[in-house]
C-alpha positions as CSV (number, residue, x, y, z in Angstrom):
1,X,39.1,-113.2,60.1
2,X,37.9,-113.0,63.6
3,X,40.3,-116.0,64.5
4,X,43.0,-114.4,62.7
5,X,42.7,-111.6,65.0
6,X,42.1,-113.5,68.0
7,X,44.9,-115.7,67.3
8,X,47.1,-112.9,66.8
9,X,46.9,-111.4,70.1
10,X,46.5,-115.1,72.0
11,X,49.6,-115.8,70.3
12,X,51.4,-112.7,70.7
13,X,52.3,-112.7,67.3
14,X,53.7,-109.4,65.6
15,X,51.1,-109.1,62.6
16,X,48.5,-111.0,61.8
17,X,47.4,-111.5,58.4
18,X,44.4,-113.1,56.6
19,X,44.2,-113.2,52.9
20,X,40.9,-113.1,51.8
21,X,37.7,-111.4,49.4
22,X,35.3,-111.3,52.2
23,X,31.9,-111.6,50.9
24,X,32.9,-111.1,47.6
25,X,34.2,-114.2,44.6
26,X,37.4,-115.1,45.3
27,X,39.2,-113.3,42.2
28,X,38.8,-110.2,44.7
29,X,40.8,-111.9,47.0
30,X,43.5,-109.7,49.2
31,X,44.5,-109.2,52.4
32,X,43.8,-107.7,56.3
33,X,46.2,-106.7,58.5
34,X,46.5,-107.1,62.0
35,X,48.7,-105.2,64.4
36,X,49.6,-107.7,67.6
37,X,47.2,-106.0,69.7
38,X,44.6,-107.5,67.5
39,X,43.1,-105.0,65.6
40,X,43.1,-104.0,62.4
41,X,46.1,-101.6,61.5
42,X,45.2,-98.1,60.9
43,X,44.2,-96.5,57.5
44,X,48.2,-94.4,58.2
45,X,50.1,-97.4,58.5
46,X,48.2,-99.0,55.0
47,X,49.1,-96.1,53.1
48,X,52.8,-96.3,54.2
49,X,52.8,-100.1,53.2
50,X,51.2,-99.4,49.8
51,X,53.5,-96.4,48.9
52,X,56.3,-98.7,49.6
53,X,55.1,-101.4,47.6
54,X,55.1,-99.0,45.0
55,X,58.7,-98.2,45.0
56,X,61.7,-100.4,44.9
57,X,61.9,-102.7,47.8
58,X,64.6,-105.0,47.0
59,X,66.9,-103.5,48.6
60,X,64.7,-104.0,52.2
61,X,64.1,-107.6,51.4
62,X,65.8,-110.5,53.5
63,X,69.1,-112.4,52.0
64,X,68.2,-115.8,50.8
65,X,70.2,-117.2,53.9
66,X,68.3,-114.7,56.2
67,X,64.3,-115.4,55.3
68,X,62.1,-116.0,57.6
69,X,60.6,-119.8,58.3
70,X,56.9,-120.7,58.3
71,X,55.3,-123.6,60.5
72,X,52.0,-124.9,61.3
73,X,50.7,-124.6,64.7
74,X,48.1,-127.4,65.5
75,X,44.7,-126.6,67.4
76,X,44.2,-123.3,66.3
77,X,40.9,-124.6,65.0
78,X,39.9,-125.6,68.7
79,X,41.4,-122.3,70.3
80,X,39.0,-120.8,68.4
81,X,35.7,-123.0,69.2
82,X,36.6,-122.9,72.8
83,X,36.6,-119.1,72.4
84,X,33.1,-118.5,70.8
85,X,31.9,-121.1,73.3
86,X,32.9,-118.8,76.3
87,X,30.8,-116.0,74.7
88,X,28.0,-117.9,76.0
89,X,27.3,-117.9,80.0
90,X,28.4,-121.9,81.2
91,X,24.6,-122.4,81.6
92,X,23.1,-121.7,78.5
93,X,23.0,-124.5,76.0
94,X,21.5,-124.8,72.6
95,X,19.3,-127.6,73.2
96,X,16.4,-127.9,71.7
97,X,16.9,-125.9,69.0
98,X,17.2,-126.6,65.0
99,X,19.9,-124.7,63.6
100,X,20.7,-124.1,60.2
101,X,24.3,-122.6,58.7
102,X,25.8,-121.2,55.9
103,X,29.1,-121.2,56.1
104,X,29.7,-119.8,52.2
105,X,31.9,-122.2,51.3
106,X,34.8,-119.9,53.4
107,X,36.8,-119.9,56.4
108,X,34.4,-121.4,59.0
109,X,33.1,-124.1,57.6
110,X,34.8,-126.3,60.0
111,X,34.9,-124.4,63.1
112,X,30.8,-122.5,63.0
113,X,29.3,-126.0,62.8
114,X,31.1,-128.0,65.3
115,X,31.1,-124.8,68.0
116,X,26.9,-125.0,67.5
117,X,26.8,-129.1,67.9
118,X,29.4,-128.6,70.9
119,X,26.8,-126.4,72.6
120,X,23.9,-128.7,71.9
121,X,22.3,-127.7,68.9
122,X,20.8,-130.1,66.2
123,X,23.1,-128.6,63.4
124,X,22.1,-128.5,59.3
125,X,24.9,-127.5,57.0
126,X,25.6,-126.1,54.0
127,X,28.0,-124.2,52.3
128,X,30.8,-125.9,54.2
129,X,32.4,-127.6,50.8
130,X,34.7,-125.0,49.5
131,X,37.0,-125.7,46.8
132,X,38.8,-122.9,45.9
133,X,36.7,-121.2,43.7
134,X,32.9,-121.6,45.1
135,X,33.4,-119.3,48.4
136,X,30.5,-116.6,48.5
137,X,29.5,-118.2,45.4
138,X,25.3,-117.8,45.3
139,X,25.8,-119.1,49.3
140,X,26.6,-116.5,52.1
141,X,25.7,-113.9,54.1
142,X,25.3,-111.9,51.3
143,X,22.7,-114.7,49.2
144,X,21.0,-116.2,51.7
145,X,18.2,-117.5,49.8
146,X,19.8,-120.7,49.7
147,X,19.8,-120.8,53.3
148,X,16.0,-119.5,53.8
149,X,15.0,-122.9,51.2
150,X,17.1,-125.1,54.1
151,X,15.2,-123.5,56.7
152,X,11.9,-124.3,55.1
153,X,13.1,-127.8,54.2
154,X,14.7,-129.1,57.6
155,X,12.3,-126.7,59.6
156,X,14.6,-125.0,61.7
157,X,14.2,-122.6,64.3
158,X,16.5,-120.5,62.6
159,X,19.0,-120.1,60.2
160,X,23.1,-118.2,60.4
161,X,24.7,-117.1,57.6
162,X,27.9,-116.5,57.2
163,X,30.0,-114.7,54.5
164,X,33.6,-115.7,53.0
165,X,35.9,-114.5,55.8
166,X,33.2,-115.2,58.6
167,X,33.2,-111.5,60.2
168,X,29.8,-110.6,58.9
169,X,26.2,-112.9,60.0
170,X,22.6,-112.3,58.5
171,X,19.9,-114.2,60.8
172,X,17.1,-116.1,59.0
173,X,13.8,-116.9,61.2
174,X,11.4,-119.8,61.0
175,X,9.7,-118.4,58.1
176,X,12.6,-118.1,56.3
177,X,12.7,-113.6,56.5
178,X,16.2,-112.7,56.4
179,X,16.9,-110.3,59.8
180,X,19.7,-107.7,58.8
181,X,22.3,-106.5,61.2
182,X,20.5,-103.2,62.3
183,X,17.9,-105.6,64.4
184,X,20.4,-107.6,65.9
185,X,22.0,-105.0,67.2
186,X,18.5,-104.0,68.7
187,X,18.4,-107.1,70.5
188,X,22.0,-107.6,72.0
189,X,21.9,-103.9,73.0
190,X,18.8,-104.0,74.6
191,X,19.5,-107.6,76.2
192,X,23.2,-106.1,76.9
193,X,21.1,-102.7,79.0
194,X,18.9,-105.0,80.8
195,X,21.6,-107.3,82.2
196,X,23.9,-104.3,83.2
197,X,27.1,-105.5,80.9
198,X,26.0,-102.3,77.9
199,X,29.0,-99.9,78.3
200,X,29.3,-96.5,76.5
201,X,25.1,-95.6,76.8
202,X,24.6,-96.9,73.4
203,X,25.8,-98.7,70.5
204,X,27.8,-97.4,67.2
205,X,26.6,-97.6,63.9
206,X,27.5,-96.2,60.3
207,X,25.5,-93.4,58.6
208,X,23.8,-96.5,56.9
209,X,22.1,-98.2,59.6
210,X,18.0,-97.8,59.5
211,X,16.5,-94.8,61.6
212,X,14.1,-97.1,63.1
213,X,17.0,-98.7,64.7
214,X,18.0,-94.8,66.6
215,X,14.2,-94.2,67.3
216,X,14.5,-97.7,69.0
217,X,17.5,-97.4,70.8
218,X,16.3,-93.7,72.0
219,X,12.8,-95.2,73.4
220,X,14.9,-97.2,75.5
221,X,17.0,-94.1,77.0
222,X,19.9,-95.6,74.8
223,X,21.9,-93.9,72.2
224,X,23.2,-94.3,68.9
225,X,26.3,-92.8,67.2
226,X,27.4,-93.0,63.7
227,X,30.7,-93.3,61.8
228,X,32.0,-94.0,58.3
229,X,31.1,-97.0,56.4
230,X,33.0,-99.8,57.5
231,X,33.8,-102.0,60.4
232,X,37.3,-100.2,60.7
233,X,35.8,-97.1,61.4
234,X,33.1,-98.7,63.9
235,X,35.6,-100.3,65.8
236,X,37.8,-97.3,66.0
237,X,35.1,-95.2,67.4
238,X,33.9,-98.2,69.9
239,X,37.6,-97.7,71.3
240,X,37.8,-94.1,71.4
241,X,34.1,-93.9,73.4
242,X,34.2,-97.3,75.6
243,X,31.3,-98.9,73.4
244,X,30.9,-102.3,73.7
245,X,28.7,-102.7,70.8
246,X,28.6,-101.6,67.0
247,X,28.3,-102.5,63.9
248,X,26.6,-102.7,60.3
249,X,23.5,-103.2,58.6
250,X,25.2,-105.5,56.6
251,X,25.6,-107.5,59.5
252,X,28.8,-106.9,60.6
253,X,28.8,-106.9,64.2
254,X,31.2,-105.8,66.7
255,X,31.4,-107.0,70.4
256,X,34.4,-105.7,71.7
257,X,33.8,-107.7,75.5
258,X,34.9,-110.4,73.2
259,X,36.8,-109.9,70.0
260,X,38.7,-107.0,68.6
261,X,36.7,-107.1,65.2
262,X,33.9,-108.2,63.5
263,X,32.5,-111.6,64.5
264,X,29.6,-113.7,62.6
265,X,29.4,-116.9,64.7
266,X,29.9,-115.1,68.3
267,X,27.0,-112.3,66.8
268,X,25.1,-115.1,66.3
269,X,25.4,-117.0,69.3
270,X,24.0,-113.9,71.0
271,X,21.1,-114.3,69.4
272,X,20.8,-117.7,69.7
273,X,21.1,-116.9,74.1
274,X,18.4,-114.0,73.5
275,X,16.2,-116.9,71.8
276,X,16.5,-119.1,74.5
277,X,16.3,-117.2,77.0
278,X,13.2,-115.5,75.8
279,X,11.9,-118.9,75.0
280,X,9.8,-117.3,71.5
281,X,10.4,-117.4,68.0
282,X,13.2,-116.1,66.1
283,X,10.8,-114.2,64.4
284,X,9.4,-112.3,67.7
285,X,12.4,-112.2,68.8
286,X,14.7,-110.6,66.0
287,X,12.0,-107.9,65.1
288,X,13.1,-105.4,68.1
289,X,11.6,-102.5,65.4
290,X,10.2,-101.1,62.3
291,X,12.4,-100.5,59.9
292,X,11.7,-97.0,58.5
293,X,11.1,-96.9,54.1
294,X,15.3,-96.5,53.1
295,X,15.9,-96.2,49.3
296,X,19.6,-96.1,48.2
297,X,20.3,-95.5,44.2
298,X,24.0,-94.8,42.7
299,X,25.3,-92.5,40.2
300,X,28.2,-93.6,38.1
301,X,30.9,-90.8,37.5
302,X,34.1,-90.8,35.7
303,X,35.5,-87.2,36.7
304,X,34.7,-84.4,38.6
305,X,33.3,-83.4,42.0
306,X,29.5,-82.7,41.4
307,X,28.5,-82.6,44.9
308,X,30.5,-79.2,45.3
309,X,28.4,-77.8,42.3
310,X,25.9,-75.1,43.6
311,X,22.7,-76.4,42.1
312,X,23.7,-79.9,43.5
313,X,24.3,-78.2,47.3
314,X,20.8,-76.4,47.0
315,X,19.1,-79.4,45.5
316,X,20.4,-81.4,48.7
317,X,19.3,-78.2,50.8
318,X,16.0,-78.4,49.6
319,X,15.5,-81.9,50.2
320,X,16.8,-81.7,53.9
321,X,14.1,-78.7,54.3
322,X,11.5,-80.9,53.0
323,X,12.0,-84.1,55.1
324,X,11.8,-81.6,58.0
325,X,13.2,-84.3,60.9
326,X,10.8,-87.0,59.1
327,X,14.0,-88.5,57.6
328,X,16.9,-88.8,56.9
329,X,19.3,-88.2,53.8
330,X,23.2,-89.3,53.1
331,X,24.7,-88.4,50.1
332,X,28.1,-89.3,49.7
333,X,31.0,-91.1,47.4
334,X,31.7,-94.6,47.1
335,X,34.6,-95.2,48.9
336,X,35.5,-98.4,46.0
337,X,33.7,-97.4,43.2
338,X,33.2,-94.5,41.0
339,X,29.7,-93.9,42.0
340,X,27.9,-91.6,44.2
341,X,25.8,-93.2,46.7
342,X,22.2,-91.1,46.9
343,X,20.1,-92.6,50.3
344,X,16.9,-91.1,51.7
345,X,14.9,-92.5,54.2
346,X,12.0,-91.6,55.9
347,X,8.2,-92.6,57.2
348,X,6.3,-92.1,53.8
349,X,8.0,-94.2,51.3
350,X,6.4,-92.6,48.2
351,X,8.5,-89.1,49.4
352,X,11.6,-90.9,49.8
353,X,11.8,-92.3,46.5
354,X,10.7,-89.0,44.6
355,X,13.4,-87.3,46.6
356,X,16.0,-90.0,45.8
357,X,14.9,-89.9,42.2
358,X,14.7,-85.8,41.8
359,X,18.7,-85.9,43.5
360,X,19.9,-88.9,40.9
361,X,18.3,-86.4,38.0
362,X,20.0,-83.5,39.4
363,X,23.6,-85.2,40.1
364,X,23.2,-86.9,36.9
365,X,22.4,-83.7,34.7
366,X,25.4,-81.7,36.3
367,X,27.5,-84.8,35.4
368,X,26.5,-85.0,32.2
369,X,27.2,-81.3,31.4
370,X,31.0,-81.4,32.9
């Protein structure tokens, strides 16, 4: 995906478009759209696309004699290495270091390998034999047990993992704990301040990203601002507020200096600079905080709007009042599924989950008496 987007604007291409499930199996698969400035096109212009689709578009489509022609353009797989290379300042190498990466049988399994080796790296890989149906498949950013096991077994410094469409990264260490997108923002923010090049006083994040990450952002005089789930809305805000870096705790990260979206492999060469320039272990190194105790639970609904019912609102009220700026609470509706997505956070864990499980009980009661 990050190619796609790169390629998009490099080539100056009118749309740009990558079909693809993401971190999900590939039976999800669909697609992302790309304006030619290389972002992603706005939630407007998707809605206008899907309401046509839904009506009668034959009379809009080409003559048989007047489609459109498609060829391949060779080297776009080395545009894009020679792009995440030049992420990297020309005198930092990855020599020295054991690197292991899963590619989740998806889109980079050619290019994330060979740009690590190019730079120096001793290279182990897995994931990198997709075959149509095995993409995300127990392998991936979002499983990356497998890669903690090759991280054990070849004992690397530290392990990348990617997911389907490449735009996300989760970090594993030398011990083989998995290091979540909220700490590496930590560390290329706070390596971004140091060396001058952090733009916008902070970083943005969605609602979902730890509260150890803003009490570690604001010890360092930076700041944090949220946004709706999703990278879209990350990005959008980056743009609007001259950020140059955001993302998720799913480990979508967003380094706009360099790319116009998300971007696993260039995330994770960051790191990788941090770690060598630091000279420690990934595991030093990725921890920039605490997280704070975060417990998320779902409600499944099939109609109705409980979170407008009065005993819901003063439930929620109540709950605010107790955490008292100790925490933190977010309740709010899948935007995919028909669930409502109860999180609380907070220093003592024990109050987070009672508070969590007293709002499921109360959501779930109201529901259940619609």
């Amino acid at each position: 995906t990050p190619a796609v987007a790169m390629l998009t604007r490099s080539l100056r291409a009118d749309i740009g478009v990558m079909i693809s499930a993401s971190h999900n199996p590939f039976a999800d698969n669909g697609i992302k759209l790309f304006g030619p400035d290389g972002y992603k096109l706005s939630d407007e212009l998707e809605t206008q696309i899907e309401e046509l689709l839904d009506k009668d578009i034959s009379p809009q489509l080409a003559k048989s004699d007047e489609i459109g022609r498609a060829k391949r353009i060779d080297g776009v797989h080395d545009r894009y290495i020679e792009h995440a290379k030049r992420t990297l300042p020309r005198d930092v190498t990855l020599h020295g270091l054991r690197v292991a990466i899963d590619c989740a049988n998806g889109a980079a399994y050619k290019v994330a390998p060979a740009v690590l080796w190019e730079l120096g790296a001793d290279v182990v890989t897995i994931g990198n034999e997709p075959n149509g149906v095995n993409i995300n498949l127990d392998c991936g950013s979002t499983h990356p047990a497998a890669l903690a096991k090759k991280v054990h077994e070849v004992r690397a410094d530290i392990g990348i993992a990617l997911d389907g469409d490449a735009d996300r990264v989760q970090i594993v260490d030398e011990n083989g704990t998995i290091v979540d997108g909220d700490q590496l923002m930590a560390l290329i923010a706070e390596n971004w301040a140091s060396e001058g090049t952090l733009t916008g006083g902070g970083i943005v994040a969605t609602v979902m990203s730890n509260l150890g990450l803003e009490r570690f952002l604001k010890g360092r005089g930076l700041g944090l601002e949220r946004t709706k789930v999703g990278d879209r809305y990350v990005v959008e805000h980056m743009r609007q507020h001259a950020f140059n870096v955001g993302g998720e705790q799913s480990g979508h990260i967003v380094l706009s200096d360099f790319g116009t979206t998300g971007d696993g492999l260039v995330a994770a060469l960051q790191v990788l600079a941090c770690v060598k320039r630091l000279g420690k272990p990934v595991s030093e190194v990725c921890r920039r905080f605490e997280p704070v105790p975060q417990v998320l639970k779902n409600v499944r609904i099939s109609a109705g709007k409980p979170l407008e019912d009065a005993v819901v609102r003063q439930a929620i009220a109540d709950a605010e009042s107790e955490l008292n700026g100790s925490g933190r609470l977010l309740i709010r509706p899948s935007g995919t599924e028909p669930l409502i997505r109860v999180m609380a956070e907070g220093d003592d864990r024990s109050q987070v989950e009672r508070i969590v499980d007293e709002l499921v009980g109360v959501i779930g009661a109201v529901r259940d008496a619609a």
